[in-house]
C-alpha positions in Angstrom: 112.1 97.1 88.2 113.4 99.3 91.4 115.7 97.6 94.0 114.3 94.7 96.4 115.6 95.5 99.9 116.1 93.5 102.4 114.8 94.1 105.7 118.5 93.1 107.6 121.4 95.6 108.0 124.8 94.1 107.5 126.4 94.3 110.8 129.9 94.6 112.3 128.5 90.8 113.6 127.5 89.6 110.0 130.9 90.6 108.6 133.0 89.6 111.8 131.4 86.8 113.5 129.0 85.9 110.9 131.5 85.6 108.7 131.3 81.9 108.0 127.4 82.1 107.6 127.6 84.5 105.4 130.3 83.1 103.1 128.1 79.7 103.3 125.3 81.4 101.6 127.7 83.5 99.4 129.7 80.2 98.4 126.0 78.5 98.1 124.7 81.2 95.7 127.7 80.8 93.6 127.9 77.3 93.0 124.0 76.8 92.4 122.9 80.2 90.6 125.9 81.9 89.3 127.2 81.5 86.0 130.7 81.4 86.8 132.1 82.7 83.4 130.0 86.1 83.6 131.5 86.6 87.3 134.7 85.1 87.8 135.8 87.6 90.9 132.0 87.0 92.5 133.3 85.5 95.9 135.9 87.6 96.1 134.4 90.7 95.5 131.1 90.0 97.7 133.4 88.5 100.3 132.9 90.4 103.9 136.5 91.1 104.2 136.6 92.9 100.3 133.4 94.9 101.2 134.7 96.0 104.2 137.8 97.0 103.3 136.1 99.0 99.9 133.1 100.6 102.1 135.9 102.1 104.2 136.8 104.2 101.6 133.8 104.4 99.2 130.1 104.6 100.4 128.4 103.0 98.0 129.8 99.4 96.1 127.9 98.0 92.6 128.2 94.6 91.3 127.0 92.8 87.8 126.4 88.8 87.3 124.1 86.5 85.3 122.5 83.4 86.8 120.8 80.7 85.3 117.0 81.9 84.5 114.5 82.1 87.3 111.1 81.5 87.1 110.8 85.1 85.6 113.1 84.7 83.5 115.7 86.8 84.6 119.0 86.2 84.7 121.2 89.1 84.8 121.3 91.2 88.0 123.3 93.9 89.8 123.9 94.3 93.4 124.3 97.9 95.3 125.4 97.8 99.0 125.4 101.5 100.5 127.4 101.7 104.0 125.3 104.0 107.2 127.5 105.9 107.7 126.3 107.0 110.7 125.6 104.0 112.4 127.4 102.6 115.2 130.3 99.6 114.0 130.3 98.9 110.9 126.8 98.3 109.1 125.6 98.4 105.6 122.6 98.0 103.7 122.5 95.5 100.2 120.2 95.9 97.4 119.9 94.3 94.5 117.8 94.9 90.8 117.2 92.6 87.7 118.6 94.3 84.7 117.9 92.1 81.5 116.5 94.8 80.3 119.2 97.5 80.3 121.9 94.2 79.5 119.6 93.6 76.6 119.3 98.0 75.2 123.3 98.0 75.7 123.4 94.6 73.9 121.3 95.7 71.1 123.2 99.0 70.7 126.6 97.3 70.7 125.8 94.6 68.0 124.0 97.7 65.9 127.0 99.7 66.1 129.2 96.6 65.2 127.3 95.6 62.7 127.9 98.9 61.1 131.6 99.6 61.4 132.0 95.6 60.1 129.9 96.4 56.9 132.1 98.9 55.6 133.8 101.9 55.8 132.1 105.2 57.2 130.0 106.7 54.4 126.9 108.0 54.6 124.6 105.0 55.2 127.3 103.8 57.9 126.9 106.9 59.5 123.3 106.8 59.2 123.0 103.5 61.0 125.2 104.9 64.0 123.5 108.1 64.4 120.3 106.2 65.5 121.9 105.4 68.7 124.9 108.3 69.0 123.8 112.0 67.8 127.7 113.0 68.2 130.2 111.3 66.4 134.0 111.7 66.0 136.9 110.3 63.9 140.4 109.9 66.0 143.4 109.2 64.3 145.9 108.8 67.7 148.9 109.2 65.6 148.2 112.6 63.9 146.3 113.6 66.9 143.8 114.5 64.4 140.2 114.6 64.7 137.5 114.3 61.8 133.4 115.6 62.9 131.9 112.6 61.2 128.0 113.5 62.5 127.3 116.0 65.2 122.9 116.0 66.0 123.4 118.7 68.7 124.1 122.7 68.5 126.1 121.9 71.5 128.4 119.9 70.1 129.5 122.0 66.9 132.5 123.7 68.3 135.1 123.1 65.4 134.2 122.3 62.3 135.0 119.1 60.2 138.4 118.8 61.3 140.6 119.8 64.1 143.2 119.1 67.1 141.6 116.2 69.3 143.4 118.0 72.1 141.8 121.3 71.6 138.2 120.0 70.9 138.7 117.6 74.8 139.9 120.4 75.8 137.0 122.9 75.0 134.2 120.1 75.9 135.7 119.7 79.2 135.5 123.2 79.6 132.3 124.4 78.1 130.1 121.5 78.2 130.8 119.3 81.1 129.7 120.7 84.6 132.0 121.1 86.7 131.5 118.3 89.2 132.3 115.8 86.4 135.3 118.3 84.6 138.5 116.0 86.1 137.1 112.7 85.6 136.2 113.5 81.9 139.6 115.5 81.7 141.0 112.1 82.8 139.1 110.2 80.3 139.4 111.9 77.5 143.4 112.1 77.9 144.5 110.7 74.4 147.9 110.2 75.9 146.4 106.8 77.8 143.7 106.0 75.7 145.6 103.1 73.7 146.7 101.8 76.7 143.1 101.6 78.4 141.8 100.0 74.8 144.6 97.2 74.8 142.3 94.9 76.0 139.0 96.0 75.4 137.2 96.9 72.1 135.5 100.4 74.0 135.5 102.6 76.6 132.5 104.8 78.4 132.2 107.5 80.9 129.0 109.4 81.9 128.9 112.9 82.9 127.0 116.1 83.5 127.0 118.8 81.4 126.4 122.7 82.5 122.7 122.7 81.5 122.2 119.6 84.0 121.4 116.6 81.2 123.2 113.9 81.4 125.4 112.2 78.6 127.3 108.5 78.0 130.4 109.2 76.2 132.3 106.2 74.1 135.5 105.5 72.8 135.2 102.6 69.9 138.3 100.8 68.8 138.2 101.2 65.0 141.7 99.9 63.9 145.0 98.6 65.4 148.5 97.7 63.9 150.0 94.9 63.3 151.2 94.7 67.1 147.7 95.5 67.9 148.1 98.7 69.8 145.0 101.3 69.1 145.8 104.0 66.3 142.2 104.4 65.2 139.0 105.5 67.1 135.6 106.8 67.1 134.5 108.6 69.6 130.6 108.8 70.1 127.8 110.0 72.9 124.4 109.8 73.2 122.1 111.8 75.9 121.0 109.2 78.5 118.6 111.9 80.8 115.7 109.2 80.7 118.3 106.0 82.3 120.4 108.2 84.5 117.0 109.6 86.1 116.1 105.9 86.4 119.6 104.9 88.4 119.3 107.9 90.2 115.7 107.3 91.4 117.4 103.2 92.5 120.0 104.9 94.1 117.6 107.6 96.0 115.5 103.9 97.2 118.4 102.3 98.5 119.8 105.2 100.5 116.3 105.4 101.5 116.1 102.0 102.3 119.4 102.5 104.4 118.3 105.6 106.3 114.5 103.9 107.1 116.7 100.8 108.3 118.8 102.9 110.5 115.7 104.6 111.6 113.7 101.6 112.6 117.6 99.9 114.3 117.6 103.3 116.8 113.1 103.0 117.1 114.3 99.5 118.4 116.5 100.1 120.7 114.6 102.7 121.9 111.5 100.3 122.4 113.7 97.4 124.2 115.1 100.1 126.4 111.5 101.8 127.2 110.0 97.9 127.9 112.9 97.1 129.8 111.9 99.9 132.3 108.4 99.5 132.2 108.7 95.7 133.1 111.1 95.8 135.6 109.7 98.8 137.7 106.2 96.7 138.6 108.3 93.7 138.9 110.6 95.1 140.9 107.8 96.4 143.5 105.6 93.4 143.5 108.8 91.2 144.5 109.4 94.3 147.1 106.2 94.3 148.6 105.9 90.4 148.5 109.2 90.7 150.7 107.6 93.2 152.6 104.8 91.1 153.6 107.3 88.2 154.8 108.5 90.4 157.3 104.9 90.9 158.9 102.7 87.6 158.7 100.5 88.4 161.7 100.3 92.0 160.7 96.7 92.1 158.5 96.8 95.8 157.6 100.2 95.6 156.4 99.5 92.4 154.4 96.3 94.2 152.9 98.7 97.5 152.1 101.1 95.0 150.5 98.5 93.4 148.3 97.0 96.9 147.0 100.9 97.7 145.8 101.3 94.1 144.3 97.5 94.9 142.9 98.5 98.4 141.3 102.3 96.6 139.6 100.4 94.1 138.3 97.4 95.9 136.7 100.0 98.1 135.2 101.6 95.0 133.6 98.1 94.0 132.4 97.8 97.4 130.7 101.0 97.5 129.4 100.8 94.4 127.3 97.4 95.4 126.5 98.9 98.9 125.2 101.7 97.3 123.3 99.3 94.4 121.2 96.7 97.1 120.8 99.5 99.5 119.3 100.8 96.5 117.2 97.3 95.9 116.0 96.8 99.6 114.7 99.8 99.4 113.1 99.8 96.4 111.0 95.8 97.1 110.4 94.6 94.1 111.8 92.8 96.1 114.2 88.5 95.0 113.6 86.0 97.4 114.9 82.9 95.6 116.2 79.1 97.0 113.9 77.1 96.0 117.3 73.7 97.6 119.1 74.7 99.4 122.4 73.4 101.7 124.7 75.7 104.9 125.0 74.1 105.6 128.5 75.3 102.5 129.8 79.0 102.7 127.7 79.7 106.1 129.8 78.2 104.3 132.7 80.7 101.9 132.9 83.6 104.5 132.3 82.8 106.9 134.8 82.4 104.1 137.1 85.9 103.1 136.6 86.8 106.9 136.5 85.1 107.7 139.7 86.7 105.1 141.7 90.0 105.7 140.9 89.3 109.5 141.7 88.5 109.0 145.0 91.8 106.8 145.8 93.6 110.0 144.8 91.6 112.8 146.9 89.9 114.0 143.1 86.4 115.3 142.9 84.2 114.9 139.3 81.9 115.7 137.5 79.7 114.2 134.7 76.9 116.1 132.2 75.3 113.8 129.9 72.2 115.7 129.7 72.7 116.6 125.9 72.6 113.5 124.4 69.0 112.6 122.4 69.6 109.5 121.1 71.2 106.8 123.2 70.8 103.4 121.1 73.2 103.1 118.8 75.2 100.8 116.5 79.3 100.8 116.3 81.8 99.8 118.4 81.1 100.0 121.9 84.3 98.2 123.0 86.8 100.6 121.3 84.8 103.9 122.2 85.0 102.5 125.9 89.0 102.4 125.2 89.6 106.1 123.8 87.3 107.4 126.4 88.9 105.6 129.5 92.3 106.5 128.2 91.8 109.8 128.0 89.7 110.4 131.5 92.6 107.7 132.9 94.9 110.5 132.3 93.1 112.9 133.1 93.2 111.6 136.6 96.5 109.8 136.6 98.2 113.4 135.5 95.9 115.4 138.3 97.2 117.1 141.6 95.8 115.9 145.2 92.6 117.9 145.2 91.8 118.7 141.6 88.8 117.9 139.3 87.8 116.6 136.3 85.2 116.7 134.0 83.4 114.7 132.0 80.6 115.6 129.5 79.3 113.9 126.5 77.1 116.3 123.7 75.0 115.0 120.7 76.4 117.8 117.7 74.5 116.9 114.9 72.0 114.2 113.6 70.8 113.4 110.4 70.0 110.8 108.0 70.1 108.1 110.5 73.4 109.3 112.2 73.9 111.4 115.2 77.4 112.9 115.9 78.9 113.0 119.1 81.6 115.0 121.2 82.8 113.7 124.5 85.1 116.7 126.2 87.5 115.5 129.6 88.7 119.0 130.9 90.6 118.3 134.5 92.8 120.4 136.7 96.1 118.9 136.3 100.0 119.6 135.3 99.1 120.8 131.9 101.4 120.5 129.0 103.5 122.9 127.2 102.9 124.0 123.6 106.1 122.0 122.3 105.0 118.5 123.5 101.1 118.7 122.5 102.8 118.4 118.8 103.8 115.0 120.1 101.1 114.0 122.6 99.8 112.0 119.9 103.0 109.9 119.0 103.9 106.6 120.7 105.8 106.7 123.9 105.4 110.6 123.9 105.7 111.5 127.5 106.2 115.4 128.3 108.9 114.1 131.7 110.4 111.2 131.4 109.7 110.8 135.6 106.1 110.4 134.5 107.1 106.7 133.8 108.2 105.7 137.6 105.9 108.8 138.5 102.3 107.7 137.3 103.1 104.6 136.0 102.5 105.8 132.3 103.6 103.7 129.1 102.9 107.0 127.1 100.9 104.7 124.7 97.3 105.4 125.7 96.6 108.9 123.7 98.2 107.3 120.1 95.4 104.3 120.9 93.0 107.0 121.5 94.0 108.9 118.4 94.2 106.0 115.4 91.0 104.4 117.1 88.7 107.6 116.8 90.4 107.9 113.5 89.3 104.7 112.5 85.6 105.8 113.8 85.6 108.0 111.3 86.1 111.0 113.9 88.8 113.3 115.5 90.5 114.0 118.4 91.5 117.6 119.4 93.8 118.8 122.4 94.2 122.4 124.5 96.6 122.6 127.5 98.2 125.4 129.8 101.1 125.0 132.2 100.0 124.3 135.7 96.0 124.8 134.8 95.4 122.1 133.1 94.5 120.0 129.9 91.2 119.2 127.9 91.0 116.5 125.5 87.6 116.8 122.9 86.8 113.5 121.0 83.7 113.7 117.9 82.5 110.5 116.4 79.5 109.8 114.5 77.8 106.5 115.1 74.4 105.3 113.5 71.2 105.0 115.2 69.7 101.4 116.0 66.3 101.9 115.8 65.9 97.9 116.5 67.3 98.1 119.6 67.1 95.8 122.6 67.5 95.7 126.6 70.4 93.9 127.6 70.0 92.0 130.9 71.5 94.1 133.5 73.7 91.6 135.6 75.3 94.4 138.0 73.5 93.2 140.9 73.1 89.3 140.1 74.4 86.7 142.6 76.1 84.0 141.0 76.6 81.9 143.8 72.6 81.3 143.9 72.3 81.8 139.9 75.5 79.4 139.1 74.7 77.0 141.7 75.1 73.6 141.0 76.0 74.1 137.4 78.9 71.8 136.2 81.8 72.6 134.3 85.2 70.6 132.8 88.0 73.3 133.5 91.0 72.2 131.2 94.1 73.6 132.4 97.7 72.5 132.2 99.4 75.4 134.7 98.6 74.8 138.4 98.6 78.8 138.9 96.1 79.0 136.5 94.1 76.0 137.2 94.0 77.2 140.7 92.7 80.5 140.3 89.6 79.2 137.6 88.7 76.9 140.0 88.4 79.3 143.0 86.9 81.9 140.3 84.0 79.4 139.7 83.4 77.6 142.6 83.2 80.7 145.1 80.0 81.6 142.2 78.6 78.0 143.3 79.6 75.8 140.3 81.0 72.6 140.5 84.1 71.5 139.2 85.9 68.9 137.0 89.4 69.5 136.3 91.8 67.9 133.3 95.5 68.8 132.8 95.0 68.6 129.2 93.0 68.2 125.9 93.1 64.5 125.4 92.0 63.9 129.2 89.5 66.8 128.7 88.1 64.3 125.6 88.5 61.3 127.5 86.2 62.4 130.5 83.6 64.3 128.2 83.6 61.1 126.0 82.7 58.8 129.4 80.6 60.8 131.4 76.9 60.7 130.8 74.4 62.8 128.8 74.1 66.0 129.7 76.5 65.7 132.5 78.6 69.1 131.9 76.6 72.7 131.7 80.0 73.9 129.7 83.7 73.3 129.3 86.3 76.0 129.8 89.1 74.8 127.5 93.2 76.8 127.8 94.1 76.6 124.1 98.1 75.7 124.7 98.3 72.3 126.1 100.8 69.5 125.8 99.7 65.7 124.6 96.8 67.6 122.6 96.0 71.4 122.6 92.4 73.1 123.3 91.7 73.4 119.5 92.3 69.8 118.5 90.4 69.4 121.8 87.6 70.6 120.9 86.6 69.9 117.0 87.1 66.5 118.4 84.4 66.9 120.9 82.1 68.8 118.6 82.8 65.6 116.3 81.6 63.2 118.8 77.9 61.7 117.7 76.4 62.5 121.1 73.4 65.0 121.5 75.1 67.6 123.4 78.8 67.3 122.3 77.8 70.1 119.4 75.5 72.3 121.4 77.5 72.5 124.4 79.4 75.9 125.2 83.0 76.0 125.0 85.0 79.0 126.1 88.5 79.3 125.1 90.3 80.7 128.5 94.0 81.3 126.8 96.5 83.6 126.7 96.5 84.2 123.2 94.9 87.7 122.6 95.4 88.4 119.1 92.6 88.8 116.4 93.8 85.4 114.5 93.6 83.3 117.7 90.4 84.1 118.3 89.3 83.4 114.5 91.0 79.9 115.1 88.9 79.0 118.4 85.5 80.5 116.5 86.7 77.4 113.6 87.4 74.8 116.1 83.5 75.2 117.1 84.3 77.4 120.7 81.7 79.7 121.7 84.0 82.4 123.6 87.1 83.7 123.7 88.1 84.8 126.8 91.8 86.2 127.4 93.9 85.9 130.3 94.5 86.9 133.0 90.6 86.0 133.7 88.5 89.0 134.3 86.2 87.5 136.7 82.5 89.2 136.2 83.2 88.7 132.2 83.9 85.3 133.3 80.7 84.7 135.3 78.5 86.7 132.9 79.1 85.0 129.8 78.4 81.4 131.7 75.4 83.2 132.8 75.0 84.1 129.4 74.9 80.8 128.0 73.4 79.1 130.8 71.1 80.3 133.0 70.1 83.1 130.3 69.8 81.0 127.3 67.4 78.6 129.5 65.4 82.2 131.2 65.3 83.8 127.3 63.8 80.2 125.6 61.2 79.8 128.5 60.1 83.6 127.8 
């Protein structure tokens, strides 16, 4: 079983100032888990102040105990806590394993071995028995300082004979066949001088090393006999290769530093992040209260009040995009990301792009261009919605990163088609600052950004090309990149798609005007904010409809419940509510037994963005789920969609 990490770095604040929440949980663990006679030092040597003052001078601390069985079964476990060295204060990184296992082979091999040496004296069989589990095994006589070669498996190992000078044969192992990393601690170990000493209380003794061909050994001193005082005077002295273990600890060793370095890692990609957002959110905060200021100081004049708003306009669409970049990124990376399978028409997708594209040219003095004349096969099936995202991020940029009279280029080329699919590249070529050959290796990663002044500059997050990248991946396609220096930058995108050969005309709504279309139409806007209740209501009654307000879900229930059949077109319903929320809200009205309460459309209008909020407003029987802040031609076309549509398509 390898290490379980945990996802928390000790801290300079965990061992300091956390101190007494730690040593709860220690003290708590102790006195409900531990078995107190297999760890009598626990608390003192898990306490904070121990660890620190031991990972001052060693980098890595281990720890055995036994607890009472777990559900597994387990019961004996050790502990590893590795110090980052590197990091700022003082933090560390704990790990711990279940090792009934290796308890149990060491177990094993101890009774075996006693079992032996208590049978009888070493003859044949006796030797036999031990040199299952020790291929090397030696005879010590302390006194004499005499040595007898009872069994010796390995070639290695046959330096003197039967008999010898213990001295001389530690001697020549230390020499010959331990490496050289491990020579003083075994010189140490195998000092005969101490060994009675380091036996007196204790019935063995083992060290591992290295030797000079790089396989790695346990070697054992077994107390055989004592005197009458009890002091040592007879040993045996036995190893065994342990290559197959040691590769094993080294391997749990290798996860935790691992585990320490990705935690360090992710500690600096935090900071980083906080820093980054802090910037970001304070720079269009900062100039929306500026020009809000601004606009105190001239209240009669209009063309300094309309300036003003186009400022506060820009800050807070760059807000909008900015927590848009940053749930989209979070998506991607935790794969909850869901690409939509739906009919669309490309033609109208790269309609709706350039349209975007071309208006935000002009504002900056930029000229375009658009070819879409090699593209065969326009209806399609995919994901219309995230191909709309790669594609205005990249020709966003392309403008955003442009100088005042430049140009940019968009064409869109049908590659390949066969077997029902047609492939498709979409090239943006513009005129801009270029990039150099260094940072296109990054353009891809989060946050890249080639001059940091390009985030107060252009107002970039340095998000938009890694959502471009993992979303054409996703596709099933590619993105590719060339840029020079002061000419500019192309970015090439290829995805396949399938061909919808059942496709159908949308209803083109560009030009439809919902204050004749939505007249009259009435709807129960449930809202507990005033800002937001506000801004609905002007939303929906400058398109004509009529409104009926309720501050939140249980009054939205209430005047549903009283008002008369068929009395409200639709309800638009915030999700986050006190007294009762939008979601309790409406399962109780789809519940109600009156005609309309289950056909009636409800729209979520909420805050909520994420993939598993709108999965919990599709079970509590809403229709939509529309995110603030309120886009207001979504708005009005899905109530056109479900109103005035619904009632045009059924008559057709």
């Amino acid at each position: 079983m390898l290490y379980q990490y945990t996802n928390s770095v000790l801290s300079e604040k965990d061992i300091v100032e956390g101190v007494r929440s730690y040593s709860f949980r220690l003290q708590y663990y102790y006195d409900h888990y531990v078995v107190h006679e297999s760890a009598p030092d626990f608390l003192h040597k898990l306490s904070a102040e121990y660890l620190r003052e031991y990972l001052t001078k060693y980098n890595r601390f281990g720890y055995r105990f036994r607890t009472r069985p777990n559900q597994a079964g387990q019961q004996c476990f050790e502990v590893q806590i590795v110090r980052l060295s590197d990091s700022d204060g003082f933090k560390a990184v704990m790990g711990y394993r279940y090792i009934d296992d290796i308890i149990a082979e060491q177990e094993k091999q101890k009774i075996q071995l006693e079992k032996a040496l208590a049978d009888a004296t070493l003859n044949s069989e006796i030797v036999d028995s031990i040199s299952k589990i020790y291929w090397l095994i030696y005879r010590m006589d302390l006194l004499s300082g005499i040595y007898e070669e009872v069994s010796a498996g390995h070639e290695m190992h046959k330096l003197t004979g039967k008999r010898g000078s213990t001295e001389e044969v530690f001697k020549e192992i230390c020499g010959t066949i331990v490496s050289e990393q491990h020579r003083k601690i075994m010189e140490r170990f195998l000092d005969t001088s101490t060994l009675a000493d380091r036996l007196q209380n204790t019935e063995s003794i083992a060290m591992e090393y290295c030797s000079s061909s790089g396989s790695w050994h346990l070697a054992r001193f077994i107390v055989k006999k004592r005197n009458e005082e009890g002091k040592v005077i007879n040993v045996l002295y036995v190893v065994r290769q342990i290559d197959q273990q040691k590769q094993q600890e080294l391997e749990y060793k290798q996860k935790l530093l691992d585990a320490a370095e990705e935690a360090r890692r992710a500690n600096i990609a935090k900071t980083d992040f906080l820093r980054r957002m802090s910037h970001d959110i304070r720079t269009p905060i900062n100039g929306i209260q500026g020009m809000l200021a601004i606009a105190d100081h001239y209240p009669e004049d209009m063309e300094k009040q309309k300036e003003c708003r186009d400022k506060v306009k820009e800050a807070a669409g760059f807000l909008i995009d900015l927590v848009n970049s940053i749930l989209d990124m979070n998506k991607l990376e935790s794969g909850t990301t869901t690409l939509e399978h739906t009919s669309f028409d490309l033609i109208t997708v790269l309609q709706e792009v350039n349209g975007v594209a071309r208006m935000n040219a002009e504002l900056r003095g930029l000229t375009i261009s658009v070819d879409h004349r090699k593209i065969k096969h326009r209806k399609l099936l995919g994901s219309p919605l995230h191909l709309k995202q790669i594609l205005q991020n990249i020709d966003g940029n392309a403008i955003k990163y442009n100088r005042v009279g430049g140009a940019v280029l968009f064409s869109t080329e049908e590659v390949s088609c066969e077997n029902g699919k047609a492939t498709y590249k979409f090239r943006c070529s513009d005129t801009g600052r270029g990039m150099s050959k260094d940072f296109i290796a990054h353009v891809f990663e989060p946050f890249a950004q080639e001059d940091s002044s390009a985030r107060t500059s252009y107002m970039g997050t340095g998000l938009g090309m890694a959502i471009a990248k993992q979303l054409t991946e996703m596709m099933g396609g590619n993105i590719a990149v060339e840029s020079e220096l002061d000419v500019g930058t192309t970015f090439t995108v290829t995805i396949p798609f399938e061909l919808d050969s059942n496709y159908k005309e949308a209803y083109a709504l560009e030009n439809v005007d919902f204050s004749k279309t939505l007249s009259g139409l009435k709807v129960l806007l449930v809202e507990d904010n005033e800002l937001n209740m506000e801004i609905a209501k002007f939303i929906l009654e400058n398109a004509g409809l009529e409104v009926i307000s309720a501050k939140d879900g249980k009054e939205a229930v209430d005047i549903f419940k009283e008002s008369r059949e068929h009395y409200f077109d639709l309800i638009l319903m915030d999700i986050m509510m006190p007294v009762m929320d939008g979601l309790t809200a409406a399962k109780t009205i789809r519940a109600m037994k009156r005609q309309e309460a289950k056909t009636i459309p409800i729209f979520a209008m909420t805050a909520n963005a994420f993939l598993d909020d709108k999965r919990q407003s599709k079970e509590a029987g809403m229709n939509e789920h529309l995110s603030k802040p309120l886009d207001e031609k979504k708005l009005l076309n899905t109530i056109w969609k479900y109103t005035i549509g619904k009632n045009s398509n059924s008559r057709e």
